[in-house]
KEKE-3310 file (N, C-alpha, C; in steps of 0.2 Angstrom, whole numbers, plus 5000, padded with zeros to 4 digits):
npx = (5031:5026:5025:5017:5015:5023:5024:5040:5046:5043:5050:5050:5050:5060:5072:5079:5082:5089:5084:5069:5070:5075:5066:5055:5058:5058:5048:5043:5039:5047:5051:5049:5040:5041:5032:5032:5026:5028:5039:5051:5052:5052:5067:5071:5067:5075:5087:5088:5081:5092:5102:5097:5091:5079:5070:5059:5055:5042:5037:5029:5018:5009:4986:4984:4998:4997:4997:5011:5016:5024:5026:5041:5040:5035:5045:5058:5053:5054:5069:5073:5068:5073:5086:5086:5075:5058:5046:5037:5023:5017:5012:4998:4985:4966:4960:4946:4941:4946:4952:4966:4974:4967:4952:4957:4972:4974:4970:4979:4988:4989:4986:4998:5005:5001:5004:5017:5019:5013:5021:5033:5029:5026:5017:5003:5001:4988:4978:4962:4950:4934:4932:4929:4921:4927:4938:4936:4932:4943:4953:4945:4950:4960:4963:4971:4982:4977:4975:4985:4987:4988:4976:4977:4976:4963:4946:4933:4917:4905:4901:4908:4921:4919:4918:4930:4937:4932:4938:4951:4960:4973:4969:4972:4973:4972:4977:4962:4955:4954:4947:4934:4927:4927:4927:4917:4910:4922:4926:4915:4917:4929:4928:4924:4934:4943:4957:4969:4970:4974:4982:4992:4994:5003:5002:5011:5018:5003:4987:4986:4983:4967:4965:4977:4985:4996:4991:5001:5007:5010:5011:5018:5028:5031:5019:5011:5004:4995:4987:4986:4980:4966:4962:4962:4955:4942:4940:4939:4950:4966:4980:4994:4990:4984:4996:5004:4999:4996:5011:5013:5006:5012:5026:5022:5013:5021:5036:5044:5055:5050:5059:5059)
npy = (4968:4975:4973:4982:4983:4976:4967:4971:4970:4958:4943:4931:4937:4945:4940:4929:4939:4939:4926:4929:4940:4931:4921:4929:4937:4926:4923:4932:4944:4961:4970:4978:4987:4994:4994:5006:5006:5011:5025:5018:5009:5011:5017:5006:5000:5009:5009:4995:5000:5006:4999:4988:4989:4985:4987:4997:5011:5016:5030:5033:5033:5022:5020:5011:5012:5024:5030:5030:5041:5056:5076:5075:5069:5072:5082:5072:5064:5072:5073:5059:5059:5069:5064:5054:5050:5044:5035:5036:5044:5036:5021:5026:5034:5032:5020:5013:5002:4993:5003:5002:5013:5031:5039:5052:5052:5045:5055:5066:5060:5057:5070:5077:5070:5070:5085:5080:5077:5086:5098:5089:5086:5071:5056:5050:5036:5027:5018:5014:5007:5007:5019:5028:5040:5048:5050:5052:5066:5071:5073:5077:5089:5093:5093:5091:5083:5070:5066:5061:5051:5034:5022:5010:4990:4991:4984:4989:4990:4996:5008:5015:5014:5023:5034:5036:5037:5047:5056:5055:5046:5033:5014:5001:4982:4968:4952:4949:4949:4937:4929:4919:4920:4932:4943:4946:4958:4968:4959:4961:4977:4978:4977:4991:5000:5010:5006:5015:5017:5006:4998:4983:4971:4962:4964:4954:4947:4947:4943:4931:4926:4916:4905:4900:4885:4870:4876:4888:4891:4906:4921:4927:4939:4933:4925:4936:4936:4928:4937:4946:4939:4936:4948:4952:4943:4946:4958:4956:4956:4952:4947:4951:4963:4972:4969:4977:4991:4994:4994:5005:5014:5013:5019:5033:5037:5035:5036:5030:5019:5005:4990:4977)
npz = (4934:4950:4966:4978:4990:5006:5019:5027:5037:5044:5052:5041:5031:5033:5036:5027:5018:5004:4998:4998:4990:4979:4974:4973:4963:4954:4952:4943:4947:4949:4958:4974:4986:5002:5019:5029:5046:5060:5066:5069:5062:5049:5051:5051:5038:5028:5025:5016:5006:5001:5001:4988:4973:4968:4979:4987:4999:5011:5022:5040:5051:5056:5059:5070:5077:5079:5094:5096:5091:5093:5098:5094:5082:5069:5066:5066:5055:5047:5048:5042:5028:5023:5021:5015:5003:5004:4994:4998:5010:5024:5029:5034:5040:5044:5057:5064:5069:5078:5087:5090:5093:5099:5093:5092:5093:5082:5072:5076:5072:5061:5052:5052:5045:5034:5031:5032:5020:5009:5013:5008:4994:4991:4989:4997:5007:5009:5023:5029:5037:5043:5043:5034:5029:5036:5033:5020:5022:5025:5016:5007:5009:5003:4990:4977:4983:4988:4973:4970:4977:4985:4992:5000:5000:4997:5003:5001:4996:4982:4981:4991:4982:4972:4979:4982:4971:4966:4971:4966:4971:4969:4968:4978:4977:4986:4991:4995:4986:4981:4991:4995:5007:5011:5001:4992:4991:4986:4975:4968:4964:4959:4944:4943:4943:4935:4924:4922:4938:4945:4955:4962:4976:4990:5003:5011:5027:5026:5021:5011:4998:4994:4985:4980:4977:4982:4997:5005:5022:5023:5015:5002:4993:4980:4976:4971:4955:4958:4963:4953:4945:4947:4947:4933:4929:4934:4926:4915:4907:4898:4909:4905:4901:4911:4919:4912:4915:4926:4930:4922:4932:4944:4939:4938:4950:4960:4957:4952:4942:4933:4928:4917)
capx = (5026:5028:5021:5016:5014:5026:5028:5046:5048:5040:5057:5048:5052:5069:5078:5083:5079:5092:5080:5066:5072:5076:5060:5050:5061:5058:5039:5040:5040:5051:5052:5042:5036:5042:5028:5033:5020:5028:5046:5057:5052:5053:5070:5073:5068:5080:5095:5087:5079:5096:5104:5095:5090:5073:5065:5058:5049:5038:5039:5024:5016:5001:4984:4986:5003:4996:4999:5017:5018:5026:5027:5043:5039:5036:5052:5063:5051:5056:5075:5073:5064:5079:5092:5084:5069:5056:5043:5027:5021:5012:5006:4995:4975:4961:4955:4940:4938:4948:4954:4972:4975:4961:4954:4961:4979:4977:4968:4985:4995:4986:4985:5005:5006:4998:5008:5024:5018:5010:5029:5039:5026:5026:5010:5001:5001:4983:4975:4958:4946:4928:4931:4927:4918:4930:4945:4933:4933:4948:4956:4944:4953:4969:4961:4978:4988:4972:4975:4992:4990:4985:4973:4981:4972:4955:4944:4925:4910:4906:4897:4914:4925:4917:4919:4937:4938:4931:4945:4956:4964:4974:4967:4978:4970:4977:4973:4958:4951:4951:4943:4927:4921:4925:4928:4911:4911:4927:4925:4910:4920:4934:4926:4922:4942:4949:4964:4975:4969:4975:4987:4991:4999:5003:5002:5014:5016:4997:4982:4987:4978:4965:4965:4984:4986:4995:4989:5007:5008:5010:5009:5023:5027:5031:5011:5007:5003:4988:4978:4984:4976:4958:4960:4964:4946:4935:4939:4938:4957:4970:4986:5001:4988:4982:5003:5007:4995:4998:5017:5014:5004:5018:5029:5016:5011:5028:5041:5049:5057:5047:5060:5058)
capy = (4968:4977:4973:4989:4982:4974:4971:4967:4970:4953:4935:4925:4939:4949:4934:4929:4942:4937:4923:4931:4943:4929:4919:4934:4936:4920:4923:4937:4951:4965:4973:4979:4994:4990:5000:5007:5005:5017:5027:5012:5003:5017:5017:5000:4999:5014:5005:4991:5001:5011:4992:4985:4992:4982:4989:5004:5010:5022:5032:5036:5030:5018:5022:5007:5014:5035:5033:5031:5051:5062:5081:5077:5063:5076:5083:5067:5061:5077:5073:5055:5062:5072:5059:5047:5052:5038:5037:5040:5046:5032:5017:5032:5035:5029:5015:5015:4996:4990:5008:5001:5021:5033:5042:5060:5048:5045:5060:5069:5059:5057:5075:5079:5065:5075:5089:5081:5072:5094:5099:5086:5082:5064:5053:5047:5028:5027:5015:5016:5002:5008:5027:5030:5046:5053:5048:5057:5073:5074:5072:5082:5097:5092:5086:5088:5079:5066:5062:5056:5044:5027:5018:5003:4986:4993:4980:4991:4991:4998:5013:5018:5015:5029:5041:5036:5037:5056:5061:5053:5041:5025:5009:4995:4978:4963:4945:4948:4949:4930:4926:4916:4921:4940:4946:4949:4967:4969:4957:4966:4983:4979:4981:4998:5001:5011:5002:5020:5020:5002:4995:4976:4972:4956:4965:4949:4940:4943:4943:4924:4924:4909:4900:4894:4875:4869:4882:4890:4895:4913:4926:4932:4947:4929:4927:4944:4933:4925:4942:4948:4934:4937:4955:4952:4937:4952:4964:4952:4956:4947:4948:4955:4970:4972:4970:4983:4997:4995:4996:5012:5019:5014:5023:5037:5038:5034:5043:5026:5016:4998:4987:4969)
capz = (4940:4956:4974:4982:4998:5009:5027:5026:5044:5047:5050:5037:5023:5031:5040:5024:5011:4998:4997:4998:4983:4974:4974:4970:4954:4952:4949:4938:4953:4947:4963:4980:4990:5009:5020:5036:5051:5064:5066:5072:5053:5042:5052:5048:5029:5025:5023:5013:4997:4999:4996:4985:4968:4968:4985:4988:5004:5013:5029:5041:5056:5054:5063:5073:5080:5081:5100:5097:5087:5099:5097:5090:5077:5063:5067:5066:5051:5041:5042:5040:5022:5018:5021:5011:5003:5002:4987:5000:5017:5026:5031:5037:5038:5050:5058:5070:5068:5085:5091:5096:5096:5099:5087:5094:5093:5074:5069:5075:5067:5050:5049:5053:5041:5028:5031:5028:5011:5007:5011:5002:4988:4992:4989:5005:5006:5017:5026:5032:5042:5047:5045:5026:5030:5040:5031:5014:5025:5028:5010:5001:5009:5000:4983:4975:4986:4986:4968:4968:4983:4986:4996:5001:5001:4998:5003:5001:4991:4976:4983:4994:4978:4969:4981:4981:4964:4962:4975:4961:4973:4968:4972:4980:4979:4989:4988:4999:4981:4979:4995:4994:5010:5014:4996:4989:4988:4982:4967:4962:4963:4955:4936:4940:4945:4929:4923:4927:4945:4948:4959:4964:4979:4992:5009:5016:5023:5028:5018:5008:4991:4996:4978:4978:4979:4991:5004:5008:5027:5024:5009:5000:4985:4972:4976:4966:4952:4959:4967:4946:4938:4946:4944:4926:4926:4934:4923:4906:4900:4898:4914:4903:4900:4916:4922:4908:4915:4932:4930:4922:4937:4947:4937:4939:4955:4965:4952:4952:4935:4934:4924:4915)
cpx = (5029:5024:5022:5017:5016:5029:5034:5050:5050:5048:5055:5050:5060:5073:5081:5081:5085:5085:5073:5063:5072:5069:5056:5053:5057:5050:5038:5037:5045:5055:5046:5042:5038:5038:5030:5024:5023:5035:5052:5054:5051:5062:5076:5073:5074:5084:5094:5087:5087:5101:5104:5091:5081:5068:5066:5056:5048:5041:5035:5023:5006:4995:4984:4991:5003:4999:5006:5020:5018:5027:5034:5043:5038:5044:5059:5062:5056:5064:5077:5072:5072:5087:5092:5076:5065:5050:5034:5027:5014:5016:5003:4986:4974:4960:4953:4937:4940:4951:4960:4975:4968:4962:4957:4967:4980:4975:4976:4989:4994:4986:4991:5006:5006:5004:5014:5024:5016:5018:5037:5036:5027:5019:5012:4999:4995:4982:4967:4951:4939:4927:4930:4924:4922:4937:4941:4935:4940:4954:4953:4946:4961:4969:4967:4983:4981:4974:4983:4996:4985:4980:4975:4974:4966:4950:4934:4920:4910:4905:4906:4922:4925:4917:4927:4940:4937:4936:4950:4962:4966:4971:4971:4973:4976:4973:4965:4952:4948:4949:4935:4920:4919:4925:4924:4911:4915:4927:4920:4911:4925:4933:4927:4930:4947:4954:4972:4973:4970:4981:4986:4998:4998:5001:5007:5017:5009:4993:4984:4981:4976:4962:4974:4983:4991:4995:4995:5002:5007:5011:5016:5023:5029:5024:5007:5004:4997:4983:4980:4982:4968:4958:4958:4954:4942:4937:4938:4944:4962:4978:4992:4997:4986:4990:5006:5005:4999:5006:5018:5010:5007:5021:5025:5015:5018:5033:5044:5051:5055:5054:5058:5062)
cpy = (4970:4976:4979:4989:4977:4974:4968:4965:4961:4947:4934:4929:4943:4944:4932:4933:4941:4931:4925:4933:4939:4925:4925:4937:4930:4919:4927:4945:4954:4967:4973:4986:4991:4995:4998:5006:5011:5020:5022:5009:5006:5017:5011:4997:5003:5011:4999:4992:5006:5003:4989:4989:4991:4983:4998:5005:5017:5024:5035:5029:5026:5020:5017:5010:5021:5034:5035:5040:5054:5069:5082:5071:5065:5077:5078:5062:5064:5076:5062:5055:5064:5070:5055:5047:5045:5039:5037:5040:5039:5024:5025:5031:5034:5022:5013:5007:4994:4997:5006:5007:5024:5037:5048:5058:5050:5050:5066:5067:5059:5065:5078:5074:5066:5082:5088:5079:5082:5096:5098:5083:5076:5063:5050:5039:5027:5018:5017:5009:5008:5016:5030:5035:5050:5053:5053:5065:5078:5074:5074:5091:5095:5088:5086:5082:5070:5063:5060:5053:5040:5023:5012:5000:4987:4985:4983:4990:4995:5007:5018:5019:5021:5035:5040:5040:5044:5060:5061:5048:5035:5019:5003:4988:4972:4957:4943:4947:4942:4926:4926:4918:4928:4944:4946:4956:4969:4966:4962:4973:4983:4978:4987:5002:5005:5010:5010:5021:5011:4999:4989:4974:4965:4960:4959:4953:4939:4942:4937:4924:4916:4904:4896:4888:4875:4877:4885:4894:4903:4918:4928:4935:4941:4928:4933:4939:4932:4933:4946:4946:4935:4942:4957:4949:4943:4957:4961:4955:4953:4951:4953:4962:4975:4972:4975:4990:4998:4996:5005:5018:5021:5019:5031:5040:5039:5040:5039:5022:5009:4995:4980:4965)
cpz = (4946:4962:4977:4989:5004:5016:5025:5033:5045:5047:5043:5032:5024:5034:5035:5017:5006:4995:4995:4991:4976:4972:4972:4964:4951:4947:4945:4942:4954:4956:4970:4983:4998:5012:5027:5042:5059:5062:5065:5064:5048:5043:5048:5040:5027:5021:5017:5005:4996:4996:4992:4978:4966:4974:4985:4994:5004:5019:5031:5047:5054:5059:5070:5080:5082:5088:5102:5094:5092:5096:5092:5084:5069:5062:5061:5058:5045:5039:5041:5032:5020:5020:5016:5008:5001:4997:4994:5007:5017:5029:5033:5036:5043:5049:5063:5071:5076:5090:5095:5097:5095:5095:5085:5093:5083:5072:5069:5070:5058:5048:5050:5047:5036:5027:5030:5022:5009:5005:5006:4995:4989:4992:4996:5003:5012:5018:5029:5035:5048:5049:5037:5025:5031:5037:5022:5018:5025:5019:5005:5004:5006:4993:4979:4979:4985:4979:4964:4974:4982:4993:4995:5003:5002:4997:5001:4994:4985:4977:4987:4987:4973:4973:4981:4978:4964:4967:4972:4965:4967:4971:4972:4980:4981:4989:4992:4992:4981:4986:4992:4998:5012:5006:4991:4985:4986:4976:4965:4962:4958:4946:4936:4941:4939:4929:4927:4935:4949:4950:4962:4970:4986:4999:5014:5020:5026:5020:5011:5004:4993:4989:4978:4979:4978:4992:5006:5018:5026:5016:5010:4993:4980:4971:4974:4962:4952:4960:4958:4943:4940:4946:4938:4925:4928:4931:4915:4903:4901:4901:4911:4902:4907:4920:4918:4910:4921:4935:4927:4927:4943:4946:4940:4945:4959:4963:4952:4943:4936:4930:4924:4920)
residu = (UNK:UNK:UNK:UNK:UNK:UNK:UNK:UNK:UNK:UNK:UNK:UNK:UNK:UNK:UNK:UNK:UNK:UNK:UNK:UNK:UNK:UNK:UNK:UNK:UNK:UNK:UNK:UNK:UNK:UNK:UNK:UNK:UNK:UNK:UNK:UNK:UNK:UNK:UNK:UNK:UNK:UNK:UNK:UNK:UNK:UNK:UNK:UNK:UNK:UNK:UNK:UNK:UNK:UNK:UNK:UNK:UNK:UNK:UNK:UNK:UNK:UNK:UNK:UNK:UNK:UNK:UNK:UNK:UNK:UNK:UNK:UNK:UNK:UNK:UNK:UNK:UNK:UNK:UNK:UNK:UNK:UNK:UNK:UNK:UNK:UNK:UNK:UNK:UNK:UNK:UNK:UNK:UNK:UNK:UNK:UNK:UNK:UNK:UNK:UNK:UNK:UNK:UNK:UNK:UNK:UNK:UNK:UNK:UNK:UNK:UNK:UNK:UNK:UNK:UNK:UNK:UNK:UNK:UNK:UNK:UNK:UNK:UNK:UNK:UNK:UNK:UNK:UNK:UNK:UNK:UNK:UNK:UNK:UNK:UNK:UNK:UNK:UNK:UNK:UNK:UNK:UNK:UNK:UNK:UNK:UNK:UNK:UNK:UNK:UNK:UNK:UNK:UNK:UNK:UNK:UNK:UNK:UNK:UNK:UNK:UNK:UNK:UNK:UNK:UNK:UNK:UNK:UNK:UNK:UNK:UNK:UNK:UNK:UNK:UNK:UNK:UNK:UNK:UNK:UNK:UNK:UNK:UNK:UNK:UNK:UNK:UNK:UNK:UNK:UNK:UNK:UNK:UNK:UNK:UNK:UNK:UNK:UNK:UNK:UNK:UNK:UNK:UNK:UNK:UNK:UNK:UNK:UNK:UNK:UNK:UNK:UNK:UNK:UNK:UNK:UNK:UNK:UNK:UNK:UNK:UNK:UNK:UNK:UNK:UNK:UNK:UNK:UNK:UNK:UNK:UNK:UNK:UNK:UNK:UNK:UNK:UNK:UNK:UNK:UNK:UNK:UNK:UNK:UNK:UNK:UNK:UNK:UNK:UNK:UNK:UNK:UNK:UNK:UNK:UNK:UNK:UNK:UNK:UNK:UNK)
# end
């Protein structure tokens, strides 16, 4: 089992990652995905999946941080890429939800974004919050590149999963699944989620699967576990099948080697 989705940036998980690493072994979490959010932490992971045998990351500017993309941010990305190639372009996509960059901010950057993932064949690692239209628009002009990347922590409806799904995206789900109060539309999506187009991921140390007991403070990648056990109850199969598939779409998806 692999966490696709980690800030690792965040003290609580790099202050002491020895620890970290080993506690998420502990749980039966092989590895992680370390996902950048701007230049400066794509900078920062590097060194760590080069360290470490069991972390991978990404590289890309999230739409959050677009305003930081400067003319030469492609540039600087492209030889970061070929120094150390990372398994996907992103945090990257829209989100139209708080507009902490404008939408002219992220649309540059999501579309240079694109262009280095076209360039170096790299799946796109999205993000997207209240722009599902425009993040469709912009992704069926590149349906290849579209059908060997991921929507990270898709939280939407059934109706938004299916257009997803005919772009041939991956689906990320994060333990927003086992919320009571916001995860409705999610549960009742995640049936229709064919087992090859699933990915399970912690997002730590936010998004804290709300079924654990005791409550932990904050979410970490040994809590995979829980957001795979409801995945596994909404779909009616049993967890080692549902952790057998989705290490094969890793495999799949990334170009990476899942081991035991």
């Amino acid at each position: 089992m692999i966490d696709i989705g980690v800030n690792i940036n965040h003290p609580f998980l790099l202050d002491d990652l020895d620890t970290t690493l080993l506690d998420m072994r502990g749980a039966g979490v092989n590895g992680m995905i370390c996902i950048a959010s701007d230049l400066e932490e794509s900078k920062l992971i590097l060194p760590l999946s080069q360290k470490y045998p069991n972390i991978w990351n990404t590289l890309g500017c999230h739409p959050h941080q677009a305003k930081t993309w400067s003319t030469e941010s492609k540039r600087l990305c492209s030889l970061l890429i070929q120094a150390s190639r990372p398994i996907a372009i992103g945090e990257t996509g829209l989100d139209f939800n708080r507009n902490y960059s404008t939408p002219d901010e992220q649309y540059y950057a999501f579309n240079e974004q694109i262009e280095l993932a076209l360039e170096y064949e790299l799946p796109l690692y999205l993000h997207e919050r209240d722009a599902h239209d425009e993040m469709l628009e912009r992704l069926k002009v590149h349906p290849e590149l579209a059908k060997r990347s991921v929507i990270h922590c898709f939280t939407g409806n059934q109706k938004e999963l299916e257009n997803y799904l005919e772009l041939g995206l991956y689906i990320g789900i994060t333990g927003w699944v086992c919320d009571e109060r916001r995860g409705a539309d999610l549960q009742a999506s995640v049936p229709y989620i064919p087992l090859n187009r699933l990915l399970l991921e912690t997002d730590a140390p936010y998004l804290l699967p709300r079924n654990i007991r005791p409550r932990p403070k904050k979410n970490h990648p040994k809590y995979l576990p829980w957001v795979a056990l409801e995945v596994a109850r909404l779909k009616g199969i049993a967890s080692e099948t549902l952790n057998q598939q989705t290490n094969k779409n890793i495999e799949s998806l990334f170009g990476i080697k899942v081991t035991d």
